[in-house]
C-alpha positions in Angstrom: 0.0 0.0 0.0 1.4 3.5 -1.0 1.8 5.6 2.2 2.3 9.5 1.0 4.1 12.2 3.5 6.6 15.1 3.3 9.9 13.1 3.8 12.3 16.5 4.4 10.5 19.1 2.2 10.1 16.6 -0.6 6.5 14.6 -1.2 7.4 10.6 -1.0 5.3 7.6 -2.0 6.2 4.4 0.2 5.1 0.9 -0.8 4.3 -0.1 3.0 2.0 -1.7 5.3 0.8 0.6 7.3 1.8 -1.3 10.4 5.5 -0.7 9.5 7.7 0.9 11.9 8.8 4.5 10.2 12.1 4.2 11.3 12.2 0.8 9.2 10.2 3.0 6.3 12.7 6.0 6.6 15.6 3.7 6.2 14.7 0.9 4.3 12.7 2.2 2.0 13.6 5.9 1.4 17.2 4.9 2.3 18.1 7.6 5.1 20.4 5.9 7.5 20.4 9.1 10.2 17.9 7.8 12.4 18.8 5.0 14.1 17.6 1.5 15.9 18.2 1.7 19.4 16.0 -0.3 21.5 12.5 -1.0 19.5 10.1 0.3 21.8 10.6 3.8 22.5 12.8 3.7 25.6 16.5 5.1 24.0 14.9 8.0 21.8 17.8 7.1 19.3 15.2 7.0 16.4 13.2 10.4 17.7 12.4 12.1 14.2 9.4 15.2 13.7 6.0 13.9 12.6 4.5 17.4 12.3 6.4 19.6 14.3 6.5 17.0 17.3 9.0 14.5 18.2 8.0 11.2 17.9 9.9 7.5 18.3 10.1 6.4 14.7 10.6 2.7 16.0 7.1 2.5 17.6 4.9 4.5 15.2 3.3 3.1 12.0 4.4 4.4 9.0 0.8 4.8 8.2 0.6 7.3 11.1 2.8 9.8 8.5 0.3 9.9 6.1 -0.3 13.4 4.7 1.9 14.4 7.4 5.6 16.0 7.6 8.1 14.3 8.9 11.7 15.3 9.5 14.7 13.4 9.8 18.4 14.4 11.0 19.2 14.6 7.4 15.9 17.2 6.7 17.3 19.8 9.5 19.9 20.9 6.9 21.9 19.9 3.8 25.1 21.2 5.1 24.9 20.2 9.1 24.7 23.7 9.5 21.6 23.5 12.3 22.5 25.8 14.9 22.0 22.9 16.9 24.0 20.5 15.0 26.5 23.5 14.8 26.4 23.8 18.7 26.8 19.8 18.9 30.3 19.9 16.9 31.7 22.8 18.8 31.2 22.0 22.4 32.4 18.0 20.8 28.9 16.6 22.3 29.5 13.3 21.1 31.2 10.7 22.1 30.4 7.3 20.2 27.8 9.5 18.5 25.1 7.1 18.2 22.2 8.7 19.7 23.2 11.8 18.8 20.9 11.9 15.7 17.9 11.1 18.4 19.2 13.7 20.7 19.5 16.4 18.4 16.0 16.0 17.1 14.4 16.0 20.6 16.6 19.1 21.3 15.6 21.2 18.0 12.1 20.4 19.2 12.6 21.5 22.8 13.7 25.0 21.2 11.3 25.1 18.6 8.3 25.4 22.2 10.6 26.9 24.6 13.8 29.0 23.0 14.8 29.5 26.8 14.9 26.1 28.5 16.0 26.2 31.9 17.8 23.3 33.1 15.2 21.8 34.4 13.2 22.0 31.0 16.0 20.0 29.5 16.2 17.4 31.6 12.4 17.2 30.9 12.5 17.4 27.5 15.9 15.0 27.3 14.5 12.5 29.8 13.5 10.1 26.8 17.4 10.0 25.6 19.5 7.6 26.9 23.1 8.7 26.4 25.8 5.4 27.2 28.5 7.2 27.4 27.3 10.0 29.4 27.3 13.0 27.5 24.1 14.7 29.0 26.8 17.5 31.0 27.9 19.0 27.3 24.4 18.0 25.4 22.9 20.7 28.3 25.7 23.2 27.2 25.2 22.7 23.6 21.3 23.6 24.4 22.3 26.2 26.5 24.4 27.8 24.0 21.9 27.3 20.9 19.4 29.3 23.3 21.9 32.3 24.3 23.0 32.8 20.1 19.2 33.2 19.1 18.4 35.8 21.6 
């Protein structure tokens, strides 16, 4: 069954059933890799992408759940890497192994999409869903921090 959404700006057409993870959809059959597989039910927020504005666990929502909707990938927040947030990420060297950073980067964006001044305590509640291995949560609050302080 053809499943139609905004994949990153651009109108896509996935042969899918509609009980398909997206993340699987995203990276199988549109082939963007960004988003990855963490845990498979919506613990590690490693596959966190934007399904209209919000961020969602790719792993544990249907594909079908995209339909007419716009979803946004790590890739879709810029061509270049050039996110403030992204930008923010490399410069304060955020990651470590860098595996969830794709997940934690999305839930971040999304936290200063609603509040461009998160206080620490809105981070943590916002970041909760992000499991980090190697601990990086210290300089992931700076990065947000800093992204927050160059848009005012």
């Amino acid at each position: 069954m053809a499943i139609d959404f905004e994949l990153n700006g651009k109108a896509v057409s996935l042969d899918a059933d509609p009980a398909m993870p997206l993340l699987w959809a995203i990276r199988d059959l549109a082939g963007l890799t960004g988003t990855k597989y963490g845990c498979g039910k919506a613990l590690c927020g490693a596959c966190t992408v934007h399904i209209n504005g919000q961020p969602m666990r790719s792993c544990s929502v249907p594909v079908s759940a995209a339909a007419d909707g716009k979803v946004t990938t790590i890739e879709g927040l810029s061509e270049n890497g050039d996110h403030p947030v992204q930008v923010a990420w490399r410069e304060l060297n955020v990651a470590q192994c860098g595996y969830c950073q794709s997940g934690q980067i999305m839930s971040a964006v999304a936290l200063l999409e609603r509040t461009p001044k998160p206080t620490d305590a809105d981070i943590d509640s916002a970041m909760s869903g992000n499991i980090c291995r190697c601990g990086t949560y210290t300089r992931i609050r700076k990065a947000i921090h800093r992204v927050a302080e160059d848009q005012s």
